[in-house]
Backbone bond lengths (Angstrom), bond angles and torsions (degrees), N, CA, C in turn:
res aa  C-N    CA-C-N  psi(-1)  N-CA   C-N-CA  omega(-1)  CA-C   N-CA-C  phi
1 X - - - 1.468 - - 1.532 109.33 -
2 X 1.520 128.73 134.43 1.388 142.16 -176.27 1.752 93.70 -64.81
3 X 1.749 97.30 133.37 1.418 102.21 165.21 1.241 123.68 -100.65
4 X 1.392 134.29 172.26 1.252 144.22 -153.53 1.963 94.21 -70.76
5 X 1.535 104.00 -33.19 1.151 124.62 -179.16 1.616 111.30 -54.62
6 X 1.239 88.56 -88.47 1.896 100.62 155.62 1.296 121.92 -4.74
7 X 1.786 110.03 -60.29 1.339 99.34 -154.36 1.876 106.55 -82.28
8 X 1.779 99.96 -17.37 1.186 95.99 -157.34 2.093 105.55 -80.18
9 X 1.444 84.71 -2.74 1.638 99.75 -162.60 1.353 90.09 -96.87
10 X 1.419 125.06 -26.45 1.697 117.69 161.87 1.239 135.98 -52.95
11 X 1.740 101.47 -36.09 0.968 133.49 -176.17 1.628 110.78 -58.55
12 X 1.266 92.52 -57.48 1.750 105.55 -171.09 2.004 106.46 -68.38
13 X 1.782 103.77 -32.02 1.756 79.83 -174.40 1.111 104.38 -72.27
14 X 1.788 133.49 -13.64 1.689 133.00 -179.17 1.636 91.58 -54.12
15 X 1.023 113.50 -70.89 1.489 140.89 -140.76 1.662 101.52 85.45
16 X 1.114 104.78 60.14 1.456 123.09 162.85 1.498 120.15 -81.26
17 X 1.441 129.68 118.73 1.537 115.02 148.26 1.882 114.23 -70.40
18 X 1.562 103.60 -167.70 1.387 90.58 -160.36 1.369 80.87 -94.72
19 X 1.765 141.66 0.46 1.200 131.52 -161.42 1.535 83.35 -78.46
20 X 1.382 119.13 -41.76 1.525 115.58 -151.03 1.725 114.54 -52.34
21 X 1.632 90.59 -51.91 1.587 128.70 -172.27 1.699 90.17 -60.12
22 X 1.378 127.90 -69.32 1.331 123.03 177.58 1.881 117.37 -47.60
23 X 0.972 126.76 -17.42 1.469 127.26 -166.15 1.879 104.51 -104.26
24 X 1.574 99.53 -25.93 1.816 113.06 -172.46 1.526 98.25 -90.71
25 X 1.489 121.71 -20.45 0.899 100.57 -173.14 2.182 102.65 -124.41
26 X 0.896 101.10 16.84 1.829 126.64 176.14 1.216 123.29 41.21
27 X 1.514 88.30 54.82 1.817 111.57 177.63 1.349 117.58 -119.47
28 X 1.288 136.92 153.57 0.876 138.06 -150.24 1.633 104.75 -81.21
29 X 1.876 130.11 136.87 1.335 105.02 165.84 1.579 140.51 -22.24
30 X 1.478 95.79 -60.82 1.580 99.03 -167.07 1.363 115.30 -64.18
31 X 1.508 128.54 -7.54 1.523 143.74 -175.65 1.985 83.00 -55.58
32 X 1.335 105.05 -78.12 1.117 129.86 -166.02 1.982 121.81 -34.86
33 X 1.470 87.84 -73.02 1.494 104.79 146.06 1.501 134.07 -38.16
34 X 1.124 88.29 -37.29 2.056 89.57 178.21 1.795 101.04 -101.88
35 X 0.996 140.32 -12.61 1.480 138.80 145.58 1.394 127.25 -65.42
36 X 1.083 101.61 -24.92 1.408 107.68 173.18 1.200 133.18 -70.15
37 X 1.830 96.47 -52.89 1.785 122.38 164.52 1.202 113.58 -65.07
38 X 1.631 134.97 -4.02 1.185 138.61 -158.65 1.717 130.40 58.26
39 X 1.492 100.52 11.71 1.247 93.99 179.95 1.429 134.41 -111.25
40 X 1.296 97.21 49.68 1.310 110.90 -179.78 1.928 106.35 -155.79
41 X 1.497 141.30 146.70 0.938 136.08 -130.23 1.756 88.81 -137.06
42 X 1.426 122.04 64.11 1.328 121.51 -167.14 1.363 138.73 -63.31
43 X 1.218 120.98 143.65 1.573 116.95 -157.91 1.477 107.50 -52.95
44 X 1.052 144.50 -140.72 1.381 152.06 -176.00 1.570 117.66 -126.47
45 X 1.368 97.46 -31.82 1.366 132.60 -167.38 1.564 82.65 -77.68
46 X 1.174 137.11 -78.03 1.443 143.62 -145.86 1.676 106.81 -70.34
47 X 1.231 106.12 -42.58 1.283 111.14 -178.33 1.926 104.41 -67.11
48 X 0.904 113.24 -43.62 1.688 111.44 171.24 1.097 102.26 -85.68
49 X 1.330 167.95 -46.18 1.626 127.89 160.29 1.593 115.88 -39.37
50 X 1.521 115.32 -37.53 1.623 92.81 172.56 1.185 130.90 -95.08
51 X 1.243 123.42 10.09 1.603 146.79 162.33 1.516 103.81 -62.78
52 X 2.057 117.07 -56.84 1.174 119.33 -168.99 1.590 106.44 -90.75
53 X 1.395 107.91 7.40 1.932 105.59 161.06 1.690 105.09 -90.71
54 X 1.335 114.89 -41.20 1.187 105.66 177.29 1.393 138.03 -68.18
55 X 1.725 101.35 -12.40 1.457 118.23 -174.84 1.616 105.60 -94.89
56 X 1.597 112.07 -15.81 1.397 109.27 -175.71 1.589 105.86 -93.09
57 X 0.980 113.69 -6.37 1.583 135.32 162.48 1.725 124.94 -63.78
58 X 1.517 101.29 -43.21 1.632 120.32 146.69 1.714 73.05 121.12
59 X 1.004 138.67 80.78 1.415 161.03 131.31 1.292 126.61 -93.96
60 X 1.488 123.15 101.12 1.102 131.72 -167.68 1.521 109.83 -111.72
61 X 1.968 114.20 121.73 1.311 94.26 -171.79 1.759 96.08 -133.37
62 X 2.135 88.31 154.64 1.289 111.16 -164.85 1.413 122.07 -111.71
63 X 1.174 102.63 129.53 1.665 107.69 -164.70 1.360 107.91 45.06
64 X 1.415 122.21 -128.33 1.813 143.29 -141.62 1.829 93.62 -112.60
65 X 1.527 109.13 -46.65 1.663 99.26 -177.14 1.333 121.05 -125.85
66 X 1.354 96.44 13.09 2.311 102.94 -164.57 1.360 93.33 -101.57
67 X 1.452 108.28 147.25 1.698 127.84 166.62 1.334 97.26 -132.82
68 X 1.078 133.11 166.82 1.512 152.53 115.64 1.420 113.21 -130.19
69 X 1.560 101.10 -179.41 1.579 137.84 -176.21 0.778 108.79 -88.47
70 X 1.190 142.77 119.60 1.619 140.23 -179.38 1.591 95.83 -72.08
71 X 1.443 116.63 168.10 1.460 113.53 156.96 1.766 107.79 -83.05
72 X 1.281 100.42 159.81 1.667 107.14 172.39 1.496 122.29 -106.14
73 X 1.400 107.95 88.14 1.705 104.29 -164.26 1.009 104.18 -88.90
74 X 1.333 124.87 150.03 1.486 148.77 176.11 1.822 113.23 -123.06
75 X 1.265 90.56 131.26 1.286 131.33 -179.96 1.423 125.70 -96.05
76 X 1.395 119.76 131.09 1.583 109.09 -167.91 1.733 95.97 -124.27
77 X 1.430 105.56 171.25 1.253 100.17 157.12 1.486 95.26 -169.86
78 X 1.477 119.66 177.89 1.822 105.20 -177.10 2.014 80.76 -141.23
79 X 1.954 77.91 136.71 1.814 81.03 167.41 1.481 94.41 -115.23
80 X 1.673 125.66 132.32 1.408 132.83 157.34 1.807 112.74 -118.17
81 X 1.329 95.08 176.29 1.523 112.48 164.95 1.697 85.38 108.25
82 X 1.513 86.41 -175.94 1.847 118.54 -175.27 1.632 106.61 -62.68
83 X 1.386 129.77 -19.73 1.575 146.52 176.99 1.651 103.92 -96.00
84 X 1.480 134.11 7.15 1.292 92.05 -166.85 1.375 124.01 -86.46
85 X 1.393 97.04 -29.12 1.784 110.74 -179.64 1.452 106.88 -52.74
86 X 1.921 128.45 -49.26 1.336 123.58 162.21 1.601 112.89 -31.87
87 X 1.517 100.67 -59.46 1.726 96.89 -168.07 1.714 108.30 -63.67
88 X 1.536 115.74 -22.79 1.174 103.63 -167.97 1.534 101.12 -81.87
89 X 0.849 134.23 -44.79 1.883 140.11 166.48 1.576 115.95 -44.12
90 X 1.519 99.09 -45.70 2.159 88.93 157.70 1.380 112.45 -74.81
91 X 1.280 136.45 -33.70 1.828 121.31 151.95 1.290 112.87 -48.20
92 X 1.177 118.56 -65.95 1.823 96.97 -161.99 1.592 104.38 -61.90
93 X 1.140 121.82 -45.47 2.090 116.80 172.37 1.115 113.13 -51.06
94 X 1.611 133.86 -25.66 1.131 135.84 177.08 1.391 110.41 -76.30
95 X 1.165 125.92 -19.34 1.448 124.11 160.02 1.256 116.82 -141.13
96 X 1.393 118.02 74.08 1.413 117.35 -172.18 2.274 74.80 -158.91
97 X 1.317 105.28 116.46 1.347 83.13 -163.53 2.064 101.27 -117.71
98 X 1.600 91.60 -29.46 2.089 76.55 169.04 1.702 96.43 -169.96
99 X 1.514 113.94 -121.29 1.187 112.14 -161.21 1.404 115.15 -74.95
100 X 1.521 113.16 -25.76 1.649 119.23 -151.11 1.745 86.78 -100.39
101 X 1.204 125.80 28.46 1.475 121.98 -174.38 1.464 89.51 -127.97
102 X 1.550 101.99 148.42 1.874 122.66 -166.11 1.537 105.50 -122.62
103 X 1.183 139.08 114.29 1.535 112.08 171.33 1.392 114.63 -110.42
104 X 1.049 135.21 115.91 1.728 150.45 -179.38 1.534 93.17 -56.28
105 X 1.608 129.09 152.65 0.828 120.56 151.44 1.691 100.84 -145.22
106 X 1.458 140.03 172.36 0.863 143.25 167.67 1.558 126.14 -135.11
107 X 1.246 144.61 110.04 1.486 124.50 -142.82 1.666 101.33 -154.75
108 X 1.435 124.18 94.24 0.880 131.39 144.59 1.803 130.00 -2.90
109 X 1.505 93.95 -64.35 1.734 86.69 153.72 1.895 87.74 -163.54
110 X 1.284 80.77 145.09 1.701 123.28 -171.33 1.561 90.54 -63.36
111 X 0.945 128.66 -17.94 2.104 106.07 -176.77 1.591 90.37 -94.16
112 X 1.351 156.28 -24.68 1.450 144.62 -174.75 1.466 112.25 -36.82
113 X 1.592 115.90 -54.37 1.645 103.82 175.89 1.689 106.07 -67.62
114 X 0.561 134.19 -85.71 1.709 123.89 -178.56 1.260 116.38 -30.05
115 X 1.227 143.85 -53.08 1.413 135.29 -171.91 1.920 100.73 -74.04
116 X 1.583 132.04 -30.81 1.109 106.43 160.01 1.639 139.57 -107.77
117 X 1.559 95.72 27.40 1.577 103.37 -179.69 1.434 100.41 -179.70
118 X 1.381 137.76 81.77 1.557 133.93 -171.85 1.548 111.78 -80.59
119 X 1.509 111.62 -28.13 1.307 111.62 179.26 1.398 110.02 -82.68
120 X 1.520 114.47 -8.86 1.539 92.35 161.98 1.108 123.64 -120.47
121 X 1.306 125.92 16.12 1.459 143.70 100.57 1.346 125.86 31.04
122 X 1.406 84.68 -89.89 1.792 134.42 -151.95 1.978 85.40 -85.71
123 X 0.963 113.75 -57.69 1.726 119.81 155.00 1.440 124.54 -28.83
124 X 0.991 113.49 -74.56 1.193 112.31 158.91 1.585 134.04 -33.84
125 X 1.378 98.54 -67.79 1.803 100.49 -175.76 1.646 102.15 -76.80
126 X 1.516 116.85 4.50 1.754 105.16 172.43 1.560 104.71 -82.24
127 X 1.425 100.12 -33.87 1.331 104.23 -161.06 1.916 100.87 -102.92
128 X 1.206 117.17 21.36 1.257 122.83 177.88 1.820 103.12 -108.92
129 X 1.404 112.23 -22.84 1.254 142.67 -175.86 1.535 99.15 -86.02
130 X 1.126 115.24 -51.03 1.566 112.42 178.94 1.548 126.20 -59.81
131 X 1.305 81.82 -48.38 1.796 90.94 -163.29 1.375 109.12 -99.87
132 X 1.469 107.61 -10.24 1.500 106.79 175.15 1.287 141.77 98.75
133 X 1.563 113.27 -16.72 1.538 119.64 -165.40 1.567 102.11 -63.94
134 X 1.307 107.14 -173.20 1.560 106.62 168.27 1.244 126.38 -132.01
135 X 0.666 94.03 153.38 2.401 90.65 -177.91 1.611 109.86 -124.95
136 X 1.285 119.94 136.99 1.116 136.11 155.15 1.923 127.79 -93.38
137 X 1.253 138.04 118.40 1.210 116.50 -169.50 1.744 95.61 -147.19
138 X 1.618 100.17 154.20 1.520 120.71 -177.25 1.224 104.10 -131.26
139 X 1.759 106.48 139.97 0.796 129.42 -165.97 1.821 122.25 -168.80
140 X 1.104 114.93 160.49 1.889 127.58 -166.32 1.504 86.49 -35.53
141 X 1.671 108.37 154.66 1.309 112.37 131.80 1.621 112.48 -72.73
142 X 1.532 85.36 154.99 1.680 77.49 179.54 2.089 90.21 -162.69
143 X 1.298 96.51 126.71 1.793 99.44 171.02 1.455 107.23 -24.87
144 X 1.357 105.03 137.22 1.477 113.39 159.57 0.986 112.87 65.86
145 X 1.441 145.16 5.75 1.312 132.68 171.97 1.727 118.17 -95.70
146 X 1.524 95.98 103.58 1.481 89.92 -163.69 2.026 81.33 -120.36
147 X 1.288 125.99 128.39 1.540 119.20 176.69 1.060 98.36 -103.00
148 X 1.573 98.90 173.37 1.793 112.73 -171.68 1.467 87.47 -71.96
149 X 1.219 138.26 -72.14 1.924 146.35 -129.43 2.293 82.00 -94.40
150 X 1.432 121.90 57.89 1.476 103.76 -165.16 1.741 99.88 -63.47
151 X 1.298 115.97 -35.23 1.382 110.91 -172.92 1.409 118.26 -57.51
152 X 1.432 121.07 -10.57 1.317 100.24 167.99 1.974 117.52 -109.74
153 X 1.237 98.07 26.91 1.477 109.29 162.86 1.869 119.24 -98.10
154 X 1.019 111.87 179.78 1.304 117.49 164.88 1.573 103.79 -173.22
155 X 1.599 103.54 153.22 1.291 102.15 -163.49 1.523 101.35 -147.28
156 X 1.918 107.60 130.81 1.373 115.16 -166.67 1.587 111.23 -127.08
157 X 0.833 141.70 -168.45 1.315 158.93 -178.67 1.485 113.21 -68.34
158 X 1.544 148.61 120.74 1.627 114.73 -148.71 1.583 75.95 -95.94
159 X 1.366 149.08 38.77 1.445 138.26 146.28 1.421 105.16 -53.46
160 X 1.700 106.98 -69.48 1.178 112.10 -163.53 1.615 129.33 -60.89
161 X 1.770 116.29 -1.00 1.459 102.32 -159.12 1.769 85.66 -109.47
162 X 2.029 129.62 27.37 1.334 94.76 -166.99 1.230 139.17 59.68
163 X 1.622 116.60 -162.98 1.486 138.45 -148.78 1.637 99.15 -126.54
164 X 1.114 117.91 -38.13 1.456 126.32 -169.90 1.746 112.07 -90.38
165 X 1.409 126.54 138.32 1.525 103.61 173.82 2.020 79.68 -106.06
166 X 1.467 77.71 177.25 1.149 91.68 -167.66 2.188 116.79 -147.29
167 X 1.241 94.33 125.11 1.732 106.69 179.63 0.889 144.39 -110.72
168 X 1.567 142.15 99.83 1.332 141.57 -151.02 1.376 112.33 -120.96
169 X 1.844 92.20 117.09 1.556 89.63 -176.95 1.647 116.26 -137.31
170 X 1.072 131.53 120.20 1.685 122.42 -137.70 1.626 110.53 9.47
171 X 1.027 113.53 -116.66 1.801 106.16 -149.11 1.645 94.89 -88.94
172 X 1.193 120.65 10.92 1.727 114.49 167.91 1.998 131.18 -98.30
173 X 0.664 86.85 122.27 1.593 83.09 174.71 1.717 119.50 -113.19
174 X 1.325 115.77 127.96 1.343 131.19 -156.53 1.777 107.56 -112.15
175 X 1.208 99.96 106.82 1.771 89.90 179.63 1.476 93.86 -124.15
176 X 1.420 105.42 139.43 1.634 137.53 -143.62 1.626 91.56 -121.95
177 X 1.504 108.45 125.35 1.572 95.63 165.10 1.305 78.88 -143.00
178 X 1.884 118.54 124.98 1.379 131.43 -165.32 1.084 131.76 -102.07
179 X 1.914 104.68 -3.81 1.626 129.58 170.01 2.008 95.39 -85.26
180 X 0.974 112.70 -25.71 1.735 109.20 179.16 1.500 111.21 -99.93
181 X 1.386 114.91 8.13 1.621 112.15 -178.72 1.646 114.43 24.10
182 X 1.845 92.85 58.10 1.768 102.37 178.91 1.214 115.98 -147.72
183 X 1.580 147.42 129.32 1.138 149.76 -179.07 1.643 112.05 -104.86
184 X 1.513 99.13 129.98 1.687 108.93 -178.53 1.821 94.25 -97.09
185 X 1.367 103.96 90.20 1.774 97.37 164.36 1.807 137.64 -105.13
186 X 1.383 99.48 103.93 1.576 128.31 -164.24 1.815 96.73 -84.38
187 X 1.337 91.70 128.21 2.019 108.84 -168.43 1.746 71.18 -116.79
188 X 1.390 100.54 155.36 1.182 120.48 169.39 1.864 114.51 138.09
189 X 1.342 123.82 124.63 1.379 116.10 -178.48 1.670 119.68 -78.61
190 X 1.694 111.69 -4.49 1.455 105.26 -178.71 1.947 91.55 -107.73
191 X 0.934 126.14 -11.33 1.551 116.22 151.54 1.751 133.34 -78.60
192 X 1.598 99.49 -13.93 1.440 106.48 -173.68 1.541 93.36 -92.19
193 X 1.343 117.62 -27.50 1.883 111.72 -174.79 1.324 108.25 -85.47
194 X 1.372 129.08 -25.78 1.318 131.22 164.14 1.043 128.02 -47.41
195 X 1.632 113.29 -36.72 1.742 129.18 -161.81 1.534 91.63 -93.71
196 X 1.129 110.81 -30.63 1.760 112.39 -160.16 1.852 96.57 -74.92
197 X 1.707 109.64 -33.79 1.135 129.81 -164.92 2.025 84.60 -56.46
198 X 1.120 86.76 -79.07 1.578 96.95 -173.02 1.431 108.96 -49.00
199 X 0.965 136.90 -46.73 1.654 140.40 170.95 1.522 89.26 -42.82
200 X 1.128 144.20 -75.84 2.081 133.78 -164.35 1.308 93.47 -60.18
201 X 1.334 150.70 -42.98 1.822 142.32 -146.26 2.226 77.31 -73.47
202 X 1.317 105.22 -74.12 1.312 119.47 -177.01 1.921 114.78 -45.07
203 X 1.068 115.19 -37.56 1.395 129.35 156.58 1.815 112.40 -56.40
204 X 0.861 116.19 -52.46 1.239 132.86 174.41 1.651 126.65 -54.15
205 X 1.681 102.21 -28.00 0.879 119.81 -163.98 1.704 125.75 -98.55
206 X 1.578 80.45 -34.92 1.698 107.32 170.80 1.426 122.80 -59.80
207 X 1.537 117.96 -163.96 1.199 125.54 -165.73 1.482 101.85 -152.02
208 X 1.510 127.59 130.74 1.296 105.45 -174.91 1.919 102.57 -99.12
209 X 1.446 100.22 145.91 1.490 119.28 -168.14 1.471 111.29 -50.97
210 X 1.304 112.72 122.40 1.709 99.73 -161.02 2.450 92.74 -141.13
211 X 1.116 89.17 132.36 1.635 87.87 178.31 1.719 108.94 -63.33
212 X 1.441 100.64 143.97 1.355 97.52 -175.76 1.611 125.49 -56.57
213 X 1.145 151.36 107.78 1.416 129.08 167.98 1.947 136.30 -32.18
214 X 0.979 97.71 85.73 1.466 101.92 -173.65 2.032 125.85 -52.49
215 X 0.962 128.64 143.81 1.311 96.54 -160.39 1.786 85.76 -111.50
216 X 1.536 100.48 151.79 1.799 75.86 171.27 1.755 114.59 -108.83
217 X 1.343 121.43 151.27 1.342 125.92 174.75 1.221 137.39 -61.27
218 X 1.569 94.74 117.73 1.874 94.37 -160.98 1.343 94.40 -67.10
């Protein structure tokens, strides 16, 4: 069982406050706070939900008072040829599983999935429709592009998005180069929070796609 010790020494390799630890793991502050100070005598139950938030964090704990950090290894692999965008769309569904799942996307210009694979495309948003998750994605201004769902677009300068598009989907990140019909796909949770990091600065930055206001003639 995690000690009072433990958790607070978990705390510190995150650089966690206890708000953080209370919000990751969806308990109330003072739970946290009053375990800490010792003044409160916690169920069993509570103390292992925040044992298994801290361990999914890559907190590894030893005997009665030891923690460490796991390392965060990353994994590569490259999908190419005339199939890859298919294969890359059965990866992200393969772990993209319903509502509580987010997918980042970043896209130079918004016709690339359709102009090189529509049926898996068309795959995607059936089965994005089904199961529910949600996606956020950035991308060029570009005339006339006003979408039905605009709030979950944003739209920047195509300076800022580079050569590479780019896809974030829990601990994977997908960089697309669409003149080489080849995907560089990097597994790892301290590369997937990095990209996501930069996905809000760039989120942040945009504008969401809005039809022009027409004025009418007096």
């Amino acid at each position: 069982m995690m000690t009072t010790h433990q958790l607070k020494a978990a705390r510190a390799l995150l650089d966690w406050t206890q708000q953080d630890l209370a919000k990751a793991a969806g308990m109330h502050l003072n739970v946290i706070n009053n375990l800490e100070r010792g003044l409160t005598n916690p169920r069993q139950q509570t103390v292992e939900k925040l044992k298994k938030t801290l361990e999914a964090q890559g907190i590894i704990f030893i005997g009665a008072r030891g923690v460490e950090l796991a390392r965060q290894a990353i994994s590569s692999r490259k999908i190419e040829g005339e199939t890859f965008l298919k294969a890359l769309i059965d990866d992200i569904l393969v772990n993209t599983k319903g509502k509580n799942d987010e997918i980042f996307t970043i896209l130079a210009d918004i016709r690339n999935f359709d102009a090189h694979d529509a049926p898996a495309t068309k795959r995607f948003y059936d089965e994005k429709a089904k199961r529910g998750f949600k996606e956020r994605l950035i991308t060029r201004t570009m005339p006339g592009f006003y979408p039905r769902n605009a709030a979950q677009y944003r739209l920047i300068d195509a300076a800022a998005l580079g050569g590479t598009d780019t896809v974030i989907y829990g601990d994977h990140v997908a960089f697309i180069v669409w003149t080489a019909q080849e995907v560089m796909v990097l597994k790892g949770e301290a590369v997937a929070e990095s990209q996501r990091r930069l996905f809000e600065t760039l989120w942040a930055m945009g504008q969401e796609p809005a039809r022009p206001v027409r004025i009418a003639n007096d």
